[in-house]
N, C-alpha and C positions, 0 to 999 in steps of 0.2 A: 642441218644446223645442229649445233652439238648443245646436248641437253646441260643446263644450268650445272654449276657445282656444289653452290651451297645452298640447302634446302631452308626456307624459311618455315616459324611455325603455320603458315595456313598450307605448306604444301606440305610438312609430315604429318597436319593434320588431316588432310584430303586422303595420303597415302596409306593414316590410318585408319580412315574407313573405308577405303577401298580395300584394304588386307580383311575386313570385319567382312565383308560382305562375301570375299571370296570363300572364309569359309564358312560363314550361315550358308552360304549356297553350295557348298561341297556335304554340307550336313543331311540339308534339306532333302537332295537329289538323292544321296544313298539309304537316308531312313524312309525314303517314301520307295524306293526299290526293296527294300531291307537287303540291301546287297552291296558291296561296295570298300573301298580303303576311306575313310575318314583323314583317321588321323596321321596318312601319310603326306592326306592334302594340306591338315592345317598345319603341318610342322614349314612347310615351303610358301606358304598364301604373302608372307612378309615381303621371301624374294620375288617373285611373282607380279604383285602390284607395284611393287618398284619398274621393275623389267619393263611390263605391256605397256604402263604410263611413262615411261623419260625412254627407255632405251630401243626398245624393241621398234623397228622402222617395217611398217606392214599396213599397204591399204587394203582392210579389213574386208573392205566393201569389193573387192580384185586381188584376189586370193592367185591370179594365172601372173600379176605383174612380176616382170622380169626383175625387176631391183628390187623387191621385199625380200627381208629378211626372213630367216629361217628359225622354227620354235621346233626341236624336239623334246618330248618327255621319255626320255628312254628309260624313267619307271613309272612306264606307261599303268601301273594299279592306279597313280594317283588320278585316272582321269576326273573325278570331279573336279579338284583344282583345274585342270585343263579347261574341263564343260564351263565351269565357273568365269574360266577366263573369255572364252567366246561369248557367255552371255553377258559381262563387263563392255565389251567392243561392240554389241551389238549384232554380231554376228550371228547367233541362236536367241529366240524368245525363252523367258522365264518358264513361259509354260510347257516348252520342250526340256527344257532342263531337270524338273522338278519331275512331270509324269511321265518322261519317255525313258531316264535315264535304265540304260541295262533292262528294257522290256523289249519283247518280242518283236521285230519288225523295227523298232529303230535305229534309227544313223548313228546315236548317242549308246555305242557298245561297252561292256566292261572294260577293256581295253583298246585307247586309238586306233584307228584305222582308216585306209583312208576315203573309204564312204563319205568324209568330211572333208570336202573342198581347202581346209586348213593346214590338214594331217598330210605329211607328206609320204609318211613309211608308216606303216602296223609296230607296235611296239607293247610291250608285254612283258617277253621275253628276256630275262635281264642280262644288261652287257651288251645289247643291239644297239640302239639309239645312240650312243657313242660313236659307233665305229664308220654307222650310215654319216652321221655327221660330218667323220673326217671326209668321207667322198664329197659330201654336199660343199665344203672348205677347200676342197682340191677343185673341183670345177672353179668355185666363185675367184681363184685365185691363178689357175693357172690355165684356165680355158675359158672361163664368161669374161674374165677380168674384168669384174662387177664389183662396186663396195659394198655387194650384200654382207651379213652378218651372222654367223649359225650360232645359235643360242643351242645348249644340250642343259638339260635338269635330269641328275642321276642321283640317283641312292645311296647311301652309305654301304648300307648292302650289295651292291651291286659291284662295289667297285674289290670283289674278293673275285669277279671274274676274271679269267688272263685275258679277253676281249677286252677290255678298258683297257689296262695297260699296253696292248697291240694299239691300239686307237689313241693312246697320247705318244706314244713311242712315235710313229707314222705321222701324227702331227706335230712333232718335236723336229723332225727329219724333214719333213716338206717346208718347217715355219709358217706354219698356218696361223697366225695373226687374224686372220677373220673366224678363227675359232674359239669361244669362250664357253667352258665347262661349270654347269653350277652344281657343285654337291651336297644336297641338302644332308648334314652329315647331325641326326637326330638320334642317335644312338641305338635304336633298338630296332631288329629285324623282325622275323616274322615271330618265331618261338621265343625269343629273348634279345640279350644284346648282341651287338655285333662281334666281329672281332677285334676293332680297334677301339670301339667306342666312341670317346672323345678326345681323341689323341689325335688333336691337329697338327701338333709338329711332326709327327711319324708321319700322317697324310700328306702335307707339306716337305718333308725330305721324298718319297717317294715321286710325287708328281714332279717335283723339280728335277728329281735323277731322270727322268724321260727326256728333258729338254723344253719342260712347261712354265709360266710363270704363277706360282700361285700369289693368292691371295685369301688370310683367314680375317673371318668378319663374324660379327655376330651377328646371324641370321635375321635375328628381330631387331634390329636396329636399323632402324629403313636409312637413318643418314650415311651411314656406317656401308650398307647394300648399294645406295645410288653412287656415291663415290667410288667403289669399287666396279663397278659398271661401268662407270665413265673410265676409268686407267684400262679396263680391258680392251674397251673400246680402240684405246691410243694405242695399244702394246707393240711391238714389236712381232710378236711371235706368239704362240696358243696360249691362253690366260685358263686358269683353273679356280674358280670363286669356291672357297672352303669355309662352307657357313655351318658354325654349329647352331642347331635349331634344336628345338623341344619337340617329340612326337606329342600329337595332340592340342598343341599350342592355344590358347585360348578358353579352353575348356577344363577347370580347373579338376571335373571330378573324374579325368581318366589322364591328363597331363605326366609325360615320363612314366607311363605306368606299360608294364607288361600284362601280357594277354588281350590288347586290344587292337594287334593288326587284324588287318582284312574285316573287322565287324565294325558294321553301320548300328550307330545310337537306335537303341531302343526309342519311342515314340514321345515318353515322358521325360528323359535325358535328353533328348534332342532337346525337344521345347525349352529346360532349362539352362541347355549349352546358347540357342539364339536369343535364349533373354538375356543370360551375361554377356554375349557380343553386341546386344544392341537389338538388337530386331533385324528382321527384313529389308534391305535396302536394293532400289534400283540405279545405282548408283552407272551412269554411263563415261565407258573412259574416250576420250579422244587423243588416238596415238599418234604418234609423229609418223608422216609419213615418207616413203623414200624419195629421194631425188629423182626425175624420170631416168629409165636406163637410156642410152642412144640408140640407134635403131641396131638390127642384128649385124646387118650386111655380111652374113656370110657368104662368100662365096660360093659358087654353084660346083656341082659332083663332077665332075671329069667321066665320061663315058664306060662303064664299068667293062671290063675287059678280063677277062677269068682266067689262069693260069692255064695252059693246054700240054695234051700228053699224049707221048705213041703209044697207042693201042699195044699189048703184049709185055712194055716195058714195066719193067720194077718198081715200084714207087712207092714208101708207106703213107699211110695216110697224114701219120702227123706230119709230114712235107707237106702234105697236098693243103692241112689246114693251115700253115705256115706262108706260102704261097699263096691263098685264098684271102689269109687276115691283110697282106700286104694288098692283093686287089682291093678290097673293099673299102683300103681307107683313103681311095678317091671321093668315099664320102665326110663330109667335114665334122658331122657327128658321132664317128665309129673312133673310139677309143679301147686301147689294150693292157690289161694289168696281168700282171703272173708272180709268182709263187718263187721267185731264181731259179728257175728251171725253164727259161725261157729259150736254153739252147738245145732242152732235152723236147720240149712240145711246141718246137720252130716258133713261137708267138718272138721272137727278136726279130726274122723277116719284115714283121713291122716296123718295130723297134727303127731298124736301120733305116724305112725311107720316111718314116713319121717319129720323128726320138719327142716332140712336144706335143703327141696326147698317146703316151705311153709311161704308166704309172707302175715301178717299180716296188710289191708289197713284203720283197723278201720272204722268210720264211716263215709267213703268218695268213692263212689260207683264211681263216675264219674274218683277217680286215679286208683283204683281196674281195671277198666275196660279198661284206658290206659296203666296200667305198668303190664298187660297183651298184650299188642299189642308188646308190649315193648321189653317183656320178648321172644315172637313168632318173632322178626327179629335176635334174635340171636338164632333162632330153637330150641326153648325148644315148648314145648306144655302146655299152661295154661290154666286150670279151674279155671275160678272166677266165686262166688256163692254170694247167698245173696235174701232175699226175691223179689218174683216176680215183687211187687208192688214198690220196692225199685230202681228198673235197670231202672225205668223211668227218672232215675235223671241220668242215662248214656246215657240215650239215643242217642243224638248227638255225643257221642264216640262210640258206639256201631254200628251208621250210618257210621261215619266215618272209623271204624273201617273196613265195607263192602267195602267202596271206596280203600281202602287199599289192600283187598285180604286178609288179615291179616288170618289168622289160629289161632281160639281159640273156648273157647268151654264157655259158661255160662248156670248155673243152676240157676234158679227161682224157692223157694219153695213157702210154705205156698200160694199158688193160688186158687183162687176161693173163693165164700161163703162157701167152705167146710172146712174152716179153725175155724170156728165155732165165740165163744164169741169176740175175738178178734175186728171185727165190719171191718167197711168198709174201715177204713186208713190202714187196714192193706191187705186187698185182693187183689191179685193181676187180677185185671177181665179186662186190656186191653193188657197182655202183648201177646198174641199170635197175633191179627195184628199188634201192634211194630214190633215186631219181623220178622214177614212174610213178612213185607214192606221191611226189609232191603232187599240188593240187592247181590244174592246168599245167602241167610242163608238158614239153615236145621234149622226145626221147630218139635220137638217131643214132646210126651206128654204120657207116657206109663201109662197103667195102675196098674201094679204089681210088685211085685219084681223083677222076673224073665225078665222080659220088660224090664225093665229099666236095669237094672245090662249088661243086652246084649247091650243096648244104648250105657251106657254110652263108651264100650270098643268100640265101634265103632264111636264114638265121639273123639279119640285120635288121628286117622291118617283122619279124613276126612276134606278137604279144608273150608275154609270160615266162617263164622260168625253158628257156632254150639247153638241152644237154650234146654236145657232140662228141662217141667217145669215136677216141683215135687209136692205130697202133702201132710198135717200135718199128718190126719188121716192115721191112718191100715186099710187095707182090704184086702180083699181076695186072698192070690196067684191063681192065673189062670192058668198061666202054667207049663210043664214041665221045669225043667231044660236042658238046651242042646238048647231048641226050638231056633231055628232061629227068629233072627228080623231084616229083610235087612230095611234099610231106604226106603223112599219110597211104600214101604208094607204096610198092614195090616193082621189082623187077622179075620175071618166068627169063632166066638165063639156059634152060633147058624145058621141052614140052611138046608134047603131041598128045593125039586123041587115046592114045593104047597105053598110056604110062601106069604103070602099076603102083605105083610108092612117089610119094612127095619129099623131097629132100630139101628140107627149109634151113638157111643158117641168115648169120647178119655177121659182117666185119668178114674179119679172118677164117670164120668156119665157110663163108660162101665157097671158097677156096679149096678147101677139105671135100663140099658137097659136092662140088666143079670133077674133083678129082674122081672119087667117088661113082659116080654117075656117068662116066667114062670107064671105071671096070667094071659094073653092072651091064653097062651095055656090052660089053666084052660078051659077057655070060645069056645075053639076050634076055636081059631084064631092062626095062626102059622104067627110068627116072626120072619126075620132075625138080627140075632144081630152081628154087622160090632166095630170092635176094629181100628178104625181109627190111630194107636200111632204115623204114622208120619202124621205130619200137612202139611210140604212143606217137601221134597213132596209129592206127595196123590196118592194115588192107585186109578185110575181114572179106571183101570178093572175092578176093585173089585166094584168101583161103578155103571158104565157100568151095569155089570151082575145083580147087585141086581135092576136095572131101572127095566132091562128086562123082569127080575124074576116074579118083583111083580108089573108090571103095570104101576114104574112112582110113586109107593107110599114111601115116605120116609120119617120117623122120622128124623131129628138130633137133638139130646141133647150136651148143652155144660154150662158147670159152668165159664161163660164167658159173658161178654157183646156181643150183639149181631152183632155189627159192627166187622167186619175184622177177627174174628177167624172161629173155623170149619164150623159152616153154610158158612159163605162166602167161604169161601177155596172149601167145596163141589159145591157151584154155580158155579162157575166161572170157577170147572174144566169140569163140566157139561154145558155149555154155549151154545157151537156150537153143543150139541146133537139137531138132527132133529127129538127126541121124545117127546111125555109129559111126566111133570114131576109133582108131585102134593107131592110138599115137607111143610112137617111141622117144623117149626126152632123154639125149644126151648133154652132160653137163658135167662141171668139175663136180666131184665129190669129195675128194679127201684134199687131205691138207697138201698143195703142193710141194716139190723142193728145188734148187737149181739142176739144168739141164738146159740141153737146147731147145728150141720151141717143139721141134720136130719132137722131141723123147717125151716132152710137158706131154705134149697134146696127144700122144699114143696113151700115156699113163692113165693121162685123166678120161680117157676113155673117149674123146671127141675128134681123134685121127681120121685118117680116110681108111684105115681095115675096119674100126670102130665103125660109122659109118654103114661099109659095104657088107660090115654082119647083122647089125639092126635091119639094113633094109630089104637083104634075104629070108630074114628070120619073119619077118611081115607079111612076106607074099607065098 
């Protein structure tokens, strides 16, 4: 049922002390932490209690319901407004508000996250909350086809990131109509003013050049806030609410005043900021809540059946992930987004026998990478792909994305100097410490078809921030089909009790070390040859044994820069061994240039003579 249009005085009266109370208690919670944004909260507490009271459709008390709507703060400092709002619904007690806020051990963090059954994404970071939003808009519209609602509250500041405008551009393109933008647009950032200030028609020509509709309101005029809530409501397509607000709002002796982001009232300023709002109010809202959804009935997975390969044959990997994305999306949750490069890192495989849960994010890696987070809070499962060297420009959503817990899976091809003429803007040679630095990621890197295709299906159901790099070049299938690849494993693709030297690579150098380990043995030097394919995590037996084996002698080859990828990952799991270790770490070092992979990878020193001189020079 659609919230009333015209507000009578006992409801702008209600709404005006439900705005009082949001921010005595945005006050309250950061001066008893002495920590906190304030007055980021009281410039937006106006739109807010409009919002949670007429618009927002969310039972409070079943925070997992399929039809409730969606609240991000993607400038997530304000969370006391936020905390303020949960303790309005009933959701958190006063007394969690007020002495938990930003202390050790509580769920009530500096900034959201989602330890809070409410919080659907981590948010902090500005420019994120936007972009997660537009995934959460794209599910509810083209995959739950739900009347859910995604509400975003972003910063004036925030929207000088080029993430916002990727996130209204992509919501302008898909017609997201179940998306409405609030920008609390209060003039002053962190050190001073913005750069627009209060120049809502420059904000209002911009957003509309995206394909958005805005809407500019006076933030503190709650009649003025509910009625534009309600037209967003109706809109056709993404609505953008352009409220100009007063930093500090309410509070007359630091009101539009600079130098008081990020600091909580002093103890005596507080006290006389909640005498001039009124006092202390327990003031409980009862929100509208959603229509039931109807039941899922999705249909059930079709018997998963994995791409198969002859033994010997060529095959790169990014086929084989290409090939593997199309398997898997016999299941009805596995959705695919890419970067237009979906003909370069095969992810159109899918594309072609699934075109409606395949989300096209263009040339904007940093939305691809959110409207997968986006798309994973309302339990789908998304692979977003796109070259290795390209996901650096996600990177901060991809960290963010760990903060989160978020469940997603991303493919990086064309990696390494093995990509050949292309030259060095286009190689991807730091993405495996990126990646391993996030916090819980799986980090793989298979060698063959057969590897990878096994990867990727186990890449569907497993938790957290999922990496699989791929690469341009064919090469040799290795294994059987069938063969098992637990994560965490490796593969001993050469090995006997006499080996003298361990020759460890992952991806492309397995190949090198293959080669390798067949001229040695020419020479009657016996080589173990270690298929390292998961990076995080590592078979630290497998490594263990080959110390043992052969003495402490160890090649690693990797077509990677040498900081943060497989040598490192091998040290560091080897650290606290109380044996010697007498490791050789081959790695790009210098800047690469075009060539063929074959001249790259001699140059860069991680060939097969490279190789067979390290691991003579050893024994």
């Amino acid at each position: 049922m659609e919230a009333e249009r015209t507000l009578g005085e006992e409801q702008l009266t209600q709404l005006a002390e439900l705005a009082a109370q949001l921010r005595v208690d945005s006050i309250r919670c950061s001066t008893r932490a002495a920590s906190g944004h304030p007055t980021s909260s009281l410039s937006a507490a106006d739109l807010l209690a409009v919002l949670i009271s007429r618009h927002v459709r969310y039972d409070w008390a079943e925070p997992g319901n399929r039809a409730n709507d969606h609240l991000i703060f993607s400038k997530g400092h304000a969370s006391p407004l936020l905390y303020a709002v949960f303790k309005a619904v009933g959701a958190i007690s006063d007394q969690e508000l007020v002495d938990t806020y930003r202390r050790f051990g509580s769920r009530l963090q500096g900034h959201p996250t989602p330890a809070l059954p409410w919080v659907d994404v981590a948010t902090g970071s500005l420019g994120q909350g936007l972009p997660v939003g537009v995934g959460i808009a794209l599910a509810g519209r083209y995959l739950d086809q739900l009347p859910y609602h995604v509400w975003v509250l972003c910063g004036d500041s925030e929207t000088a990131e080029g993430s916002v405008w990727e996130a209204l551009d992509k919501a302008g393109h898909y017609g997201l109509r179940n998306l409405t933008v609030l920008v609390d647009v209060n003039r002053l950032g962190q050190r001073g003013p913005t750069e627009l200030e209060w120049d809502l028609d420059t904000y209002r020509r911009r957003v509309e050049a995206f394909g958005c509709q805005a809407i500019v309101v006076d933030g503190h005029d709650l009649a003025a806030i509910d009625d534009a809530f309600g037209r967003a409501r109706q809109a056709t397509g993404p609505t953008v609410v352009l409220a100009r607000t007063v930093k500090g709002k309410g509070v007359p002796e630091i009101e539009n005043k600079v130098d008081w982001h990020g600091k909580p009232l002093k103890p005596d300023l507080a006290e006389r900021a909640v005498a001039a709002l009124g006092g202390v109010r327990q003031i409980r809202v009862t929100a509208p809540k959603p229509e039931p959804a109807p039941p899922t009935g999705a249909p059930a997975a079709a018997p998963l059946e994995l791409p198969r390969y002859d033994r010997g044959a060529k095959v790169a990997t990014r086929n084989a992930y290409g090939d593997a994305l199309r398997a898997v999306g016999v299941r009805p949750n596995v959705v695919v987004l890419d970067g237009e490069v979906s003909d370069s890192t095969r992810a159109d495989r899918f594309t072609d026998a699934y075109p409606d849960r395949y989300f096209e994010m263009f040339i904007s890696e940093q939305q691809m990478v959110a409207a997968a987070v986006g798309l994973q809070v309302r339990g789908y499962r998304p692979f977003a792909s796109t070259f290795a060297a390209f996901l650096s420009r996600a990177y901060d959503f991809i960290r963010m994305a760990g903060v989160s817990r978020a469940d997603i899976a991303l493919s990086g091809s064309h990696a390494g100097v093995e990509i050949g003429a292309d030259g060095p803007s286009q190689m991807g040679l730091e993405d495996l410490a990126a990646m391993r630095a996030v916090q819980g990621s799986t980090v793989l890197y298979p060698s063959d078809a057969v590897s990878c295709a096994a990867l990727v299906a186990q890449m569907v159901d497993r938790k957290g921030v999922n990496y699989l790099r791929t690469t341009r070049g064919a090469h040799p299938v290795l294994y059987d089909n069938d063969e098992p690849f637990p994560v965490g494993g490796s593969k001993l693709l050469r090995g006997g009790d006499d080996d003298r030297v361990a020759l460890i690579g992952a991806g492309v150098t397995v190949h090198n070390c293959l080669a390798a380990a067949d001229e040695l043995a020419s020479a009657g030097i016996n080589a173990r040859v270690i298929d390292l394919y998961s990076v995080k995590p590592l078979d630290r037996e497998r490594l263990l044994a080959a110390v043992r084996d052969t003495g402490g002698r160890l090649v690693v080859v990797e077509d990677h820069y040498p900081e943060g990828g497989l040598g490192s990952a091998v040290l560091e799991s080897l650290a606290d061994l109380g044996e010697p270790i007498r490791l050789t770490h081959l790695a790009v070092r210098g800047l690469p240039t075009s060539g063929t992979p074959t001249e790259l990878m001699d140059q860069a020193g991680i060939g097969v003579s490279a190789i067979v001189a390290a691991a003579r020079a050893s024994v």
